[in-house]
C-alpha positions in Angstrom: 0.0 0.0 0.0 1.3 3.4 -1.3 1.3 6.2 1.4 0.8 9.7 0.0 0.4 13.1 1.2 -2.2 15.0 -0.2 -1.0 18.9 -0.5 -4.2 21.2 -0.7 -6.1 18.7 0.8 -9.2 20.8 2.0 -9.0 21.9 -1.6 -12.6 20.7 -4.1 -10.1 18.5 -5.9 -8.3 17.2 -2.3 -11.3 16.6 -1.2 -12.3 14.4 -4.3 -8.9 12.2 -3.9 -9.4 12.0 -0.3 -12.8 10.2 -0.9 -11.3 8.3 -4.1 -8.4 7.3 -1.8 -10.5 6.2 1.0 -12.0 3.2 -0.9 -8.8 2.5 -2.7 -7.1 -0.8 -0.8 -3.8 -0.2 -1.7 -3.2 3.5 -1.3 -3.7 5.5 1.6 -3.5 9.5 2.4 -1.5 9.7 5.7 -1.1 13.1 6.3 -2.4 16.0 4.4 -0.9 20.1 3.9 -3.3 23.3 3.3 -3.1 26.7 4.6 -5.9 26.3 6.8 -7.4 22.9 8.7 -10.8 22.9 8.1 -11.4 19.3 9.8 -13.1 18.4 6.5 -10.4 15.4 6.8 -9.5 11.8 8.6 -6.0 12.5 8.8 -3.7 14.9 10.2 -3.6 18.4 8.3 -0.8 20.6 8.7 -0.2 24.0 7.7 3.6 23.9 7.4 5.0 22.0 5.0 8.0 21.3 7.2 5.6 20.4 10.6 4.8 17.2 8.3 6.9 14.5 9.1 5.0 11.1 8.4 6.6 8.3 6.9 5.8 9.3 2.9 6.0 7.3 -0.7 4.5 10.6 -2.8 2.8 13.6 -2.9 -0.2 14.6 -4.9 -0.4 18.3 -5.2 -3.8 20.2 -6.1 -2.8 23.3 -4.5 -2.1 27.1 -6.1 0.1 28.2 -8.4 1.8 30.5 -5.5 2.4 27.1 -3.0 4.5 24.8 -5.3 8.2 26.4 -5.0 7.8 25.5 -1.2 6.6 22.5 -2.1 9.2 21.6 -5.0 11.9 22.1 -2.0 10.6 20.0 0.2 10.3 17.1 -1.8 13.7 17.9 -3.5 15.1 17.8 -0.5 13.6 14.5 1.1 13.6 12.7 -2.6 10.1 12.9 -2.0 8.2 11.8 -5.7 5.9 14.4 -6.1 2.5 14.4 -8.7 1.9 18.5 -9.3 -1.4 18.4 -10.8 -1.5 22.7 -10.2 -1.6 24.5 -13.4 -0.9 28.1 -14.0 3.0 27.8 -13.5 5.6 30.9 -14.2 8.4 30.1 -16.8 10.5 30.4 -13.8 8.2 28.1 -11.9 8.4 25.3 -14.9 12.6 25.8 -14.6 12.2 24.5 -11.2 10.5 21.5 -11.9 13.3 20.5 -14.2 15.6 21.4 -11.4 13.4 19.1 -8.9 13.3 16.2 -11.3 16.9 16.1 -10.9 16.8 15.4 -7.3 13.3 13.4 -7.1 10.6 11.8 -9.4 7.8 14.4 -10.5 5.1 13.8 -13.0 3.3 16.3 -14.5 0.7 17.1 -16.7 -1.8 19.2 -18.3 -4.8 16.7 -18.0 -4.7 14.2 -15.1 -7.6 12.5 -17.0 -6.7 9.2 -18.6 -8.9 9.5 -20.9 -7.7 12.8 -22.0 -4.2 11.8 -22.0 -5.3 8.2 -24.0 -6.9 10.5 -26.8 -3.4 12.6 -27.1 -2.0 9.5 -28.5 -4.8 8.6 -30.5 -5.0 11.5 -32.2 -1.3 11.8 -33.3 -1.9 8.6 -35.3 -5.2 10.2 -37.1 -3.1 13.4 -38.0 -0.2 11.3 -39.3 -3.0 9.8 -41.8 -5.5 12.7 -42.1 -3.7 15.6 -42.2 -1.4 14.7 -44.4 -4.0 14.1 -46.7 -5.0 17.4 -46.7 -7.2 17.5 -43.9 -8.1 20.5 -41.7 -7.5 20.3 -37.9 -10.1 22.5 -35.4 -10.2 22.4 -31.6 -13.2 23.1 -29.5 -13.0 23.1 -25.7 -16.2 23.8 -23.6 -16.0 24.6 -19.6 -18.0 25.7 -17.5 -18.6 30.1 -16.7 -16.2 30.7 -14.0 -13.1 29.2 -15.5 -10.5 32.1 -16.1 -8.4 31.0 -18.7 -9.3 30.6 -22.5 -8.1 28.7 -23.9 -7.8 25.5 -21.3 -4.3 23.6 -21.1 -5.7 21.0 -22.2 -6.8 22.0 -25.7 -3.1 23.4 -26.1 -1.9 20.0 -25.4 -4.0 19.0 -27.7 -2.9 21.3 -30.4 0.5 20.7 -29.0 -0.1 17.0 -29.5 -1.1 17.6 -33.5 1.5 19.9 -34.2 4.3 17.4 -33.1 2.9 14.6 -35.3 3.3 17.2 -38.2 6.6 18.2 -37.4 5.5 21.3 -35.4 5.2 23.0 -38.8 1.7 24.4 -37.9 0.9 27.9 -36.6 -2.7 28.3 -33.3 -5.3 30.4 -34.8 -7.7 31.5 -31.4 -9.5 34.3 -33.3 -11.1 34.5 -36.8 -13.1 37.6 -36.2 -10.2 39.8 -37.1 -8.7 38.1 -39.5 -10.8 38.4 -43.2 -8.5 35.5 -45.2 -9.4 31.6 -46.0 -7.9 29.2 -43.6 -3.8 28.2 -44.6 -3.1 24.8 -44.8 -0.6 25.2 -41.9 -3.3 26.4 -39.1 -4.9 24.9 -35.9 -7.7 26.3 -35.1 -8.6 26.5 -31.1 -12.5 27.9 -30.0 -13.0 28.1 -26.3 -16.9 27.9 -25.0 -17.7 29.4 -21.6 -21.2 28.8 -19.7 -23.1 27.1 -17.1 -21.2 24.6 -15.2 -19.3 22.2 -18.2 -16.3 20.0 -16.2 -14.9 19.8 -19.5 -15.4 18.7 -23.3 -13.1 18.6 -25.8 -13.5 17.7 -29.3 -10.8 17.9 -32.4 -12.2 17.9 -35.5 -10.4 16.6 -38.5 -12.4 18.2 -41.6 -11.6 16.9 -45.5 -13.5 17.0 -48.7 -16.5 15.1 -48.5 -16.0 14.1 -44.9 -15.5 14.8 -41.2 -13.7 12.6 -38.4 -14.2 14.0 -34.9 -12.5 12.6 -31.8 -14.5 13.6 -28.2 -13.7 13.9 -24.7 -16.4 15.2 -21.7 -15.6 14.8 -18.1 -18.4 14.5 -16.3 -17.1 15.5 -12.8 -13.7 16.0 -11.4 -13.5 12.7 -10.2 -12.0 11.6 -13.8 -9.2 14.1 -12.8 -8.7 12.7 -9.3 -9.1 8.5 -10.4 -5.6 9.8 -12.6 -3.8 11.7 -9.8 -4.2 8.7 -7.6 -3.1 6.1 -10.8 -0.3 8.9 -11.8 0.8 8.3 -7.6 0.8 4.7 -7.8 3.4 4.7 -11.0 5.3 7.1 -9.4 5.9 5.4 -6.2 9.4 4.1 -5.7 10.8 6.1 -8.1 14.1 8.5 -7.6 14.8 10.9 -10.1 13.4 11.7 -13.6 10.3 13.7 -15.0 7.5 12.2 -16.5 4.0 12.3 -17.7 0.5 10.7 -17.8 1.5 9.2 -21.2 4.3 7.2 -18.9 1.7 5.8 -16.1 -0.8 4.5 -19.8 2.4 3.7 -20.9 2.5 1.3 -18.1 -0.4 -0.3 -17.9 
């Protein structure tokens, strides 16, 4: 049984793992980090990283952007492997984690979903066929009203994921409205959709003569973000050095 700690554990998506975790028979949160204890928990919170001295295979982090340089330290230091599921990292911030991975195991990724990070593979083979046949590649992401950037991390990966299997020859296109031209051969498109409360759908469109291939993914709830974490903890475990992804843990399996 894997022991984690779970930093930003009164956190929605701590919260989520925690209940994921607690019906999982081999893993188990044993201590848990957040700014403030809000006895929303069944294990010990602490609001120091350094007051946390458990016995520790990994970390899961769901925390802010603004807590994971502390965080990157302290498991540096211990050799602690750490999952940082936190998006919204500096440049400087995304240094560090290269620094880290030289000291400990970290994983990262832009979508914690499997599902999510199944379809980034499966669409490198379409665009290997399809696009270089001539066909057009669109993004569309939907999420919910409150989300604050447009567009998500994931549809970049996405796009990020197309553009490789071309050769990284093709230029983002995010807005059409000012731009009065036909669509270049060499474009993704990206469209973000913001209302009510969407988790997340993403679809990429492959668009020929004569006929349309689209590839979906909707999360449903956050769980499918938390059921990876907790998989991406499990691969991780053990581990000493190195940086890796979600491709790594389906890699894996």
């Amino acid at each position: 049984m894997i022991k984690i700690m779970m930093h930003g554990c009164c956190g929605h998506m701590g919260q989520v793992i925690s209940e994921l975790v607690e019906k999982d028979p081999d893993a188990q949160i044993v201590a848990g980090v957040d700014i403030a204890d809000r006895g929303n928990t069944s294990y010990p919170v602490y609001t120091e990283l350094s007051a946390c001295q458990e016995d520790i295979d990994v970390v899961i982090d769901f925390s802010s952007a603004k807590a994971v340089d502390a965080l990157l330290d302290y498991c540096g230091e211990r050799k602690l492997p750490v999952v940082l599921c936190t998006t919204g990292l500096s440049e400087e911030q995304l240094a560090k984690v290269e620094e880290t991975a030289k000291k400990t195991a970290v994983l990262k990724s832009a979508n914690m979903s499997l599902g999510i990070n199944t379809l980034l593979k499966l669409i490198q083979e379409a665009a290997k066929v399809l696009a270089a046949a001539g066909f057009d590649m669109e993004i569309v992401e939907r999420h919910h009203r409150l989300k604050l950037d447009a567009p998500s991390g994931t549809a970049l990966a996405l796009a990020d994921s197309l553009n490789e299997a071309m050769g990284n020859e093709y230029n983002y296109v995010f807005d059409r409205s000012q731009k009065r031209e036909k669509r270049s051969d060499k474009e993704i498109g990206i469209s973000a959709v913001r209302g009510g409360t969407i988790v997340g759908d993403h679809e990429v469109i492959f668009a020929g003569p004569d006929e349309v291939i689209e590839f979906k993914h909707t999360a449903y709830s956050k769980a499918v973000f938390g059921k990876g974490a907790v998989e991406a903890a499990k691969f991780l475990a053990g581990k000493s050095e190195g940086k890796y992804d979600m491709a790594d843990v389906i890699e894996a399996k």
